[in-house]
C-alpha positions in Angstrom: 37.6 -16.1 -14.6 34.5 -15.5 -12.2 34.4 -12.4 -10.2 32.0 -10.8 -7.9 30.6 -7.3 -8.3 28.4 -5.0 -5.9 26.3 -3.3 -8.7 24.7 -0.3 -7.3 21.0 -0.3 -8.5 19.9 3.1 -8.3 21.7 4.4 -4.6 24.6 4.1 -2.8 23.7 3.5 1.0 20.1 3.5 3.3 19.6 5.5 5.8 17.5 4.0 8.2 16.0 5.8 11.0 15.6 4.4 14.8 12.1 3.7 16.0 11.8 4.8 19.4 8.1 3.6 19.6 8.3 -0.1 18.1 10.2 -2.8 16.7 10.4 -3.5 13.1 9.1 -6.6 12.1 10.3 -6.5 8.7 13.9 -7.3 7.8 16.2 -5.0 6.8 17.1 -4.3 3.0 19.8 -3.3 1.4 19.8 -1.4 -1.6 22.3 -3.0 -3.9 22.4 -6.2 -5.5 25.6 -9.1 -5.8 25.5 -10.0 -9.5 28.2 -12.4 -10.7 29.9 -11.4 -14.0 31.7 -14.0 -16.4 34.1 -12.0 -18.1 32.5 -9.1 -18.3 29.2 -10.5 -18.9 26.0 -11.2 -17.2 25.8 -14.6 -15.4 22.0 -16.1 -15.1 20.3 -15.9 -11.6 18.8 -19.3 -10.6 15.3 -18.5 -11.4 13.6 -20.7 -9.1 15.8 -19.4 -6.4 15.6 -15.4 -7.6 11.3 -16.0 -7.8 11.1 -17.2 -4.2 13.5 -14.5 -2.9 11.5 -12.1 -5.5 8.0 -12.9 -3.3 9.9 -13.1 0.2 10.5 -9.8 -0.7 6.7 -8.6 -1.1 6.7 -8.5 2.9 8.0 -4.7 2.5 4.8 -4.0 2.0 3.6 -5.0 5.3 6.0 -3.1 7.0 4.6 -0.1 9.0 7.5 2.6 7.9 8.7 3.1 4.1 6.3 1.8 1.5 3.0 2.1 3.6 4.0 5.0 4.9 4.2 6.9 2.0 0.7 5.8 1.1 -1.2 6.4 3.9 0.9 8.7 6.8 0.3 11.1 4.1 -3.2 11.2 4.0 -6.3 12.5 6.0 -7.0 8.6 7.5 -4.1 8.5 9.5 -2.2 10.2 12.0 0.8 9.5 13.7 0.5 11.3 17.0 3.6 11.8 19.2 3.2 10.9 22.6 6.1 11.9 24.9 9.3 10.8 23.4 7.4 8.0 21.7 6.8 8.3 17.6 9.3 11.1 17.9 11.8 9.5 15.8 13.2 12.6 14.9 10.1 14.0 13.6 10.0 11.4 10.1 6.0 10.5 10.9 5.4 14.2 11.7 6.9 15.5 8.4 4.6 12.9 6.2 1.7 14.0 8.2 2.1 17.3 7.6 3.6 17.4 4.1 6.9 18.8 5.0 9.7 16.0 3.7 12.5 16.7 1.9 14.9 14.9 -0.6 16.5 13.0 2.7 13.8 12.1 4.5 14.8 8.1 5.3 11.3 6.1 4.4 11.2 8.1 1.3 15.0 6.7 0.6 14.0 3.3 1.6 10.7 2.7 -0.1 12.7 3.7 -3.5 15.6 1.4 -2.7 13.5 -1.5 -1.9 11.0 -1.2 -5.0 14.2 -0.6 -7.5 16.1 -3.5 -5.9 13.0 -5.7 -6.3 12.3 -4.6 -9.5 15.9 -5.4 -10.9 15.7 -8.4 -9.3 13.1 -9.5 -11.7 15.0 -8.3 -14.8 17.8 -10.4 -13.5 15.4 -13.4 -13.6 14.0 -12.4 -17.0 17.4 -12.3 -18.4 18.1 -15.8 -17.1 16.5 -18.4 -19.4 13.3 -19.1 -17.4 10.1 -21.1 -18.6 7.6 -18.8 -20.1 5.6 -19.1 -16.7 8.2 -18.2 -14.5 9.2 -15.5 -17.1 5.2 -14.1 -16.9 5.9 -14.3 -13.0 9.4 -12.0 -13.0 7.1 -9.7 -15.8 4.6 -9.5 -13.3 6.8 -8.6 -9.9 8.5 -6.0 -12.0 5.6 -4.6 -12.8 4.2 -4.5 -9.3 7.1 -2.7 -7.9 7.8 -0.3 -11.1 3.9 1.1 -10.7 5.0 2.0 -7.3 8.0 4.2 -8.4 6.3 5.5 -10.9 3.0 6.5 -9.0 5.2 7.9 -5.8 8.3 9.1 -8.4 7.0 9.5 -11.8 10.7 8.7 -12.6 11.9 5.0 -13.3 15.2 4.0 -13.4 15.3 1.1 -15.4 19.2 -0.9 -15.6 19.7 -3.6 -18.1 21.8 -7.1 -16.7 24.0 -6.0 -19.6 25.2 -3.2 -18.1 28.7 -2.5 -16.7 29.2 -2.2 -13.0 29.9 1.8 -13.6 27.2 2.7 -16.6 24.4 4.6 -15.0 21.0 3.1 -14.9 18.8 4.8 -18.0 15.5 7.0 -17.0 12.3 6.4 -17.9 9.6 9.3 -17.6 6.4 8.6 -15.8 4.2 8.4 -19.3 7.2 5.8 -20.3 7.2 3.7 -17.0 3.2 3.7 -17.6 3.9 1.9 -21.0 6.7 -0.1 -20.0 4.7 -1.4 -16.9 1.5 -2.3 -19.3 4.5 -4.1 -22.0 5.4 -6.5 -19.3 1.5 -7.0 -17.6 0.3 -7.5 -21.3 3.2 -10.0 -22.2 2.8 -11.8 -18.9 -1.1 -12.4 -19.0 -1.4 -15.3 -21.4 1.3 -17.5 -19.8 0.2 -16.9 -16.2 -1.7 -19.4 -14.1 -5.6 -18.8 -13.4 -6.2 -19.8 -9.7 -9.5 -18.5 -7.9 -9.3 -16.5 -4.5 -7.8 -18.0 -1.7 -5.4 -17.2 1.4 -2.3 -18.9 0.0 -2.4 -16.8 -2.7 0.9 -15.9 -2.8 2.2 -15.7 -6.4 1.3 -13.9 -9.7 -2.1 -15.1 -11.5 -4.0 -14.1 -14.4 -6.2 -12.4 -11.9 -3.9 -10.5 -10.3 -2.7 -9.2 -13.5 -5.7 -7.9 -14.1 -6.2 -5.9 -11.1 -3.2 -4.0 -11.9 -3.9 -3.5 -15.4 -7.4 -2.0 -14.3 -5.4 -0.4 -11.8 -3.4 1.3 -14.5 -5.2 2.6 -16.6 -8.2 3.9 -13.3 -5.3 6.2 -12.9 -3.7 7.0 -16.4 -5.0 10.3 -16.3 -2.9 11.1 -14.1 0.8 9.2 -14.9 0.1 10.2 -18.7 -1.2 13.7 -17.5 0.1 17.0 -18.9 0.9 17.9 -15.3 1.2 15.7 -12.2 -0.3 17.7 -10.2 -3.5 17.7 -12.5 -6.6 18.9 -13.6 -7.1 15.1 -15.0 -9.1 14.0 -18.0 -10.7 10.7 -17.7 -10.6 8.9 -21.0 -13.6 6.9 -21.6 -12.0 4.2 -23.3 -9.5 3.7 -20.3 -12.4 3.7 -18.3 -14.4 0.8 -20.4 -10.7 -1.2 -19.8 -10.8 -0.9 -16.2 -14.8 -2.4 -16.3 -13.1 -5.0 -18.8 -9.9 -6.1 -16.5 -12.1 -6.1 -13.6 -14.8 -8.3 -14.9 -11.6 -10.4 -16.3 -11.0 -10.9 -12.4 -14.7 -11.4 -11.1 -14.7 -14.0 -14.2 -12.2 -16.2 -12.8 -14.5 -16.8 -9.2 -13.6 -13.7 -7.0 -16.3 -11.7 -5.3 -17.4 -9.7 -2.2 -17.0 -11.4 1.3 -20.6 -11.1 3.1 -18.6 -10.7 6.6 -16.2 -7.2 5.4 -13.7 -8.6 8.3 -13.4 -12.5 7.3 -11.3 -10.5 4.6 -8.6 -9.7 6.3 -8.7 -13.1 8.6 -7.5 -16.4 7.5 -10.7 -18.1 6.4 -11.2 -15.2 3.5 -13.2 -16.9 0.9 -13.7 -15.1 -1.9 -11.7 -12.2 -1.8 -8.2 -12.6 -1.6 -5.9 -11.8 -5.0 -2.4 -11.5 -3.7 -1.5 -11.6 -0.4 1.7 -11.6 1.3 2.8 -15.1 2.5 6.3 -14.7 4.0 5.4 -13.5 7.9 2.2 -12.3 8.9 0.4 -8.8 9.2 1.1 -8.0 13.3 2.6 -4.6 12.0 -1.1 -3.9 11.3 -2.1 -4.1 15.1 1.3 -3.7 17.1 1.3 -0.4 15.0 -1.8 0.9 16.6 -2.7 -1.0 20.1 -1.9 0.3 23.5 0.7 -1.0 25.9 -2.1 -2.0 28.3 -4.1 -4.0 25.6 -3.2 -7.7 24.5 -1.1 -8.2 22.4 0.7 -5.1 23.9 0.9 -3.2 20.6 3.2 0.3 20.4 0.2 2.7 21.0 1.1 4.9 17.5 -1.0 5.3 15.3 -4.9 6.3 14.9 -7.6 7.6 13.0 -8.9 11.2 12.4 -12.3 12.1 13.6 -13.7 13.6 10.6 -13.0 10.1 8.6 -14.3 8.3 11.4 -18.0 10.6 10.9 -18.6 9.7 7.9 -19.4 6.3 9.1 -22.8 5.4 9.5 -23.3 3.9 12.8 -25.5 0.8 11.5 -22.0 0.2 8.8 -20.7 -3.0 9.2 -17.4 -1.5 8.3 -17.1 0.7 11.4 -16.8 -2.5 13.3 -17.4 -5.2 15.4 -17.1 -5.1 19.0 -14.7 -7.7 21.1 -15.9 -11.3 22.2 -14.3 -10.5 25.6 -15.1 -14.4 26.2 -11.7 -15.2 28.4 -9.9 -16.6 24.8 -6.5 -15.2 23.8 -6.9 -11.3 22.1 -11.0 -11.4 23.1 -10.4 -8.1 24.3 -9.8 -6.6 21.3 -12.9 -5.2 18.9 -12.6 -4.9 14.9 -12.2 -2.0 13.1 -12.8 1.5 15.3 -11.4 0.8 18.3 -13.3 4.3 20.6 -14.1 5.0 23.9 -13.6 1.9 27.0 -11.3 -0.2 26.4 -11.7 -3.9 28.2 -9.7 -6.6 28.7 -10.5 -10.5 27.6 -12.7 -11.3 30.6 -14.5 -7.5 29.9 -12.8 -6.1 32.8 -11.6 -2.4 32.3 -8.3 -2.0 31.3 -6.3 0.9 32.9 -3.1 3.0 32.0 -0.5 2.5 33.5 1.4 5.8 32.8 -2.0 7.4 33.8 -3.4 5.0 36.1 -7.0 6.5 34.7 -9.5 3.5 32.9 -8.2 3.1 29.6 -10.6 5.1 26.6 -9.4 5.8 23.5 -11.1 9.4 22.6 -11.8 11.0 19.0 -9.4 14.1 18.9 -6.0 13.4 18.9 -3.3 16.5 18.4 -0.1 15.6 16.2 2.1 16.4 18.9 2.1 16.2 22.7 -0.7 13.4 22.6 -1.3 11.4 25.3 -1.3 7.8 25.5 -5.2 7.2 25.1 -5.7 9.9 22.1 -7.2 8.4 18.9 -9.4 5.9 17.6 -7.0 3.2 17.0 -7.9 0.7 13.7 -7.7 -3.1 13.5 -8.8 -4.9 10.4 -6.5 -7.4 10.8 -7.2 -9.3 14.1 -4.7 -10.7 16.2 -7.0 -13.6 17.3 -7.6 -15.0 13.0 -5.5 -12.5 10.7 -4.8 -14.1 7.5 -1.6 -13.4 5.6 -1.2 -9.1 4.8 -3.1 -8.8 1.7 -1.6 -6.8 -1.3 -4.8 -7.4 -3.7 -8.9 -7.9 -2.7 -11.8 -8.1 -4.7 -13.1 -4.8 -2.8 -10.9 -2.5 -4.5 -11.3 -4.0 -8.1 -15.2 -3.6 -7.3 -14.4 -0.2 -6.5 -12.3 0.6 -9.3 -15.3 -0.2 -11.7 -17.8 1.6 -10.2 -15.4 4.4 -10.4 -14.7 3.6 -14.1 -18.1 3.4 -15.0 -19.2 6.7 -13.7 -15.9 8.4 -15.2 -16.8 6.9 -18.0 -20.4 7.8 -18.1 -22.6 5.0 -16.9 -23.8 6.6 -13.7 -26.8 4.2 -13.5 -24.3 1.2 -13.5 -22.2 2.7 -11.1 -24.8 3.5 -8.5 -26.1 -0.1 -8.7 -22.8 -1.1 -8.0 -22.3 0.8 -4.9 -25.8 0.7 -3.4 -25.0 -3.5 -3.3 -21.9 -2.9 -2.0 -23.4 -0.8 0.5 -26.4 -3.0 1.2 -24.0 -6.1 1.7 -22.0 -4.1 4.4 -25.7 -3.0 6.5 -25.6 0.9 5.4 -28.5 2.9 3.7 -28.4 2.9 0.1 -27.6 6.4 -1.8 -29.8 8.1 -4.1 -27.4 9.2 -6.2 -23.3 8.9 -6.9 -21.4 11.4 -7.4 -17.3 12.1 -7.0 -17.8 13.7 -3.8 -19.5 10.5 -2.6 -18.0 8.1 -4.3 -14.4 9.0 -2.9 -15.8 8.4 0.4 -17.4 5.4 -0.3 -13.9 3.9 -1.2 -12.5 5.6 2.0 -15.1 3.6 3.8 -14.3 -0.2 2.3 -10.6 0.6 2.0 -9.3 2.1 4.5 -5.9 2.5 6.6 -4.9 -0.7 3.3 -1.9 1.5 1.9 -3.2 3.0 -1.6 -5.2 6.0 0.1 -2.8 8.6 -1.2 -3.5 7.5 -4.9 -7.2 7.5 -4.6 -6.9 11.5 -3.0 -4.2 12.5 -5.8 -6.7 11.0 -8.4 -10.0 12.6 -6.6 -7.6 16.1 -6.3 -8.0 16.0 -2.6 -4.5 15.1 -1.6 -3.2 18.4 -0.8 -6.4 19.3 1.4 -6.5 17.2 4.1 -6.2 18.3 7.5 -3.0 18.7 9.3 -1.5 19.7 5.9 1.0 22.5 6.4 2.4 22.4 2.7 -0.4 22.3 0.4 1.7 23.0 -3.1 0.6 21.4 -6.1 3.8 19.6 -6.6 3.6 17.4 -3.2 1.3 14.9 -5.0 5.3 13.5 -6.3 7.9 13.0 -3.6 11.4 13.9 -4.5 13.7 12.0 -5.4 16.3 11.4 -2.8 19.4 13.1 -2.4 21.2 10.0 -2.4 19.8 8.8 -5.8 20.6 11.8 -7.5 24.3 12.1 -6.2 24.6 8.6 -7.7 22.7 8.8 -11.1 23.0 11.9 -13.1 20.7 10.8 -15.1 17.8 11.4 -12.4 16.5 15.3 -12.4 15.0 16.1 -9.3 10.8 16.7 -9.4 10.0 20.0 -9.4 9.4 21.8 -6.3 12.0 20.7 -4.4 
């Protein structure tokens, strides 16, 4: 006899808040999974179905609330100002800004229900007879959205297909999830495919592998720390295993792009690792454009000025300005969008709720701001964005500089930066240091969703302006109330 059963993966309901400001572009999840059961057991997934469905579902990343959210809202790159009832939302931005969320705040539910769901879903494909490619591929997604829990959590809950529909799902620690997650990468890397960077990369690949082994083990010190919350001790044999996974990548054909925003647009050459290839990335810019501008974005979010200074002005990073040559989005400029803002035939655009010329100022208050505070951001253009990118050479460059002065080769790791920093126009430094370096990444990778690990791991995350709660044990969220009710297994983190 073949029934049906609603297995409850690690929650029992999302709470989804009501954006005011915006529409989502992402489509809703839900945080349970239909599993059929034969008798009592397990019944396999179509894997070639399940895979599909598995990368469809990598378009959470893109999405402006939840996931992203948590990564960068959180941080002193972003802000998300209210401005009159708009962003409001019953005050979910303004709590992440300001380190004030609790065990129900609703993007901290949904960002653990989606990566939980996603990462079952890949034990369900595993458990379902695939090839030993497709079975590297399921290793590899479960991997991708475990590291998430585990570097937002610490906590894992891991639940095996063989499981009954009332057995609670098993918990694995943080220093656990770090092993398991480096089991599956490890397992998966011989039997994935080796493709070189392009746009339509869309699937798992040796390389991309790599980049989250390096990933790994840049930040062991602090998922296999004695304390989250630090002081961290960088190994140096992690460190010579980032260098190694990150030359692993640059091996198979991946380097810098000479233009820093053909990255982000759909004739990337040499950069892209993993992107995501179900939508597009218009969260990126409706998130953060005006009403008057086209596209007519949601006016939310911007930039702070103190990460905006530490731009050189000569920086190639710090942007490009618009075309303003009469074609469709012309109007808009790359990256730090400040001061006048002009249409696509250059003529000045004005507010409409403040009939004033339209110019987007440096200081930009958390509340009560009005609609032309902020440097708004745009990497990803609406005129030739490529697909949302989850992976770019950039940050594996990055991440071995950063191993190599961790790990002791300073020289190395100042030759490393200083090209970087030549290829994208700004003056070389003299010398590298921590304090440096954390703003050099700042400076290639910004507003791309990971900046909240890169200040936990530099022990700046509880610093940053705007931060009312500044407690060690912020640098984990808690774990939702709704988990917790559901799982006794699941201890809350401390603090909350």
């Amino acid at each position: 006899m073949k029934t049906s059963q609603i297995y409850k993966v690690m929650v029992t309901g999302v709470c989804m808040a009501t954006l005011s400001a915006c529409t989502d572009l992402v489509t809703d999840e839900k945080d349970s999974v239909v599993n059929k059961v034969v008798e009592g057991n397990f019944a396999p997934v179509n894997v070639v179905e399940a895979l599909s469905s598995a990368y469809k579902d990598l378009s959470t990343y893109s999405d402006q609330a939840g996931i992203y959210a948590l990564g960068e809202h959180t941080t002193a790159e972003m802000i998300p100002p209210t401005r009159g009832v708009d962003w409001g939302d019953n005050g979910v931005w303004r709590t992440l800004d300001q380190h004030t969320w609790d065990a129900s705040h609703s993007y901290i539910l949904s960002a653990w229900n989606a990566l939980n769901q996603r990462a079952y879903k890949a034990t369900e494909i595993i458990a379902s007879n695939p090839t030993a490619v497709q079975k590297a591929e399921a290793q590899f997604l479960r991997a991708y959205n475990m590291y998430w829990v585990m570097d937002y959590w610490g906590a894992v809950p891991v639940r095996e297909v063989t499981q009954g529909v009332n057995d609670l799902p098993k918990v694995l620690t943080r220093s656990e999830a770090f092993d398991y997650i480096i089991k599956d990468l490890e397992e998966a890397l011989p039997n994935l495919p080796k493709k070189g960077p392009s746009v339509t990369n869309g699937t798992a690949t040796k390389a991309a592998a790599n980049f989250l082994l390096a990933k790994m083990y840049l930040n062991k010190a602090v998922y296999k720390g004695a304390t989250p919350e630090g002081p961290y001790t960088f190994d140096k044999a992690d460190m010579d295993k980032v260098v190694a996974y990150v030359d692993a990548v640059t091996a198979d054909g991946y380097a810098l792009e000479k233009d820093y925003f053909s990255a982000f647009s759909s004739s990337a050459k040499t950069e892209p690792i993993l992107n995501v290839q179900e939508g597009t990335a218009q969260n990126r810019w409706m998130m953060t454009l005006h009403y008057g501008q086209n596209p007519s974005g949601w006016n939310g979010f911007a930039t702070l000025a103190d990460f905006y200074d530490t731009f050189e002005a000569k920086d190639t990073r710090i942007g490009k300005p618009a075309k303003k040559d009469g074609t469709q989005f012309s109007g808009i400029s790359y990256g730090f969008l400040i001061g006048q803002q002009y249409d696509e035939k250059g003529k000045v655009i004005i507010d409409t709720r403040t009939q004033k010329p339209l110019q987007f100022t440096k200081d930009v208050p958390l509340a009560g701001a009005a609609t032309d505070k902020g440097i708004r951001v745009i990497k990803y253009h609406p005129a030739n964005a490529g697909k949302y990118i989850l992976m770019r050479y950039a940050e594996a460059y990055l991440m071995k500089a950063e191993a190599q002065l961790r790990g002791g080769n300073a020289a190395g790791a100042l030759t490393q930066i200083n090209a970087l920093r030549t290829l994208r126009g700004a003056t070389a430094l003299a010398s590298l240091t921590e304090a440096n370096l954390f703003e050099e990444i700042g400076r290639e990778l910004y507003w791309e969703g990971g900046k909240r690990t890169t200040e936990i791991r530099f022990g700046k995350f509880t610093t940053g302006e705007g931060t009312s709660v500044k407690e060690a044990y912020t640098v984990l969220y808690p774990i939702p109330s709704a988990a917790l009710v559901s799982n006794a297994n699941l201890e809350q983190n401390p603090g909350y």
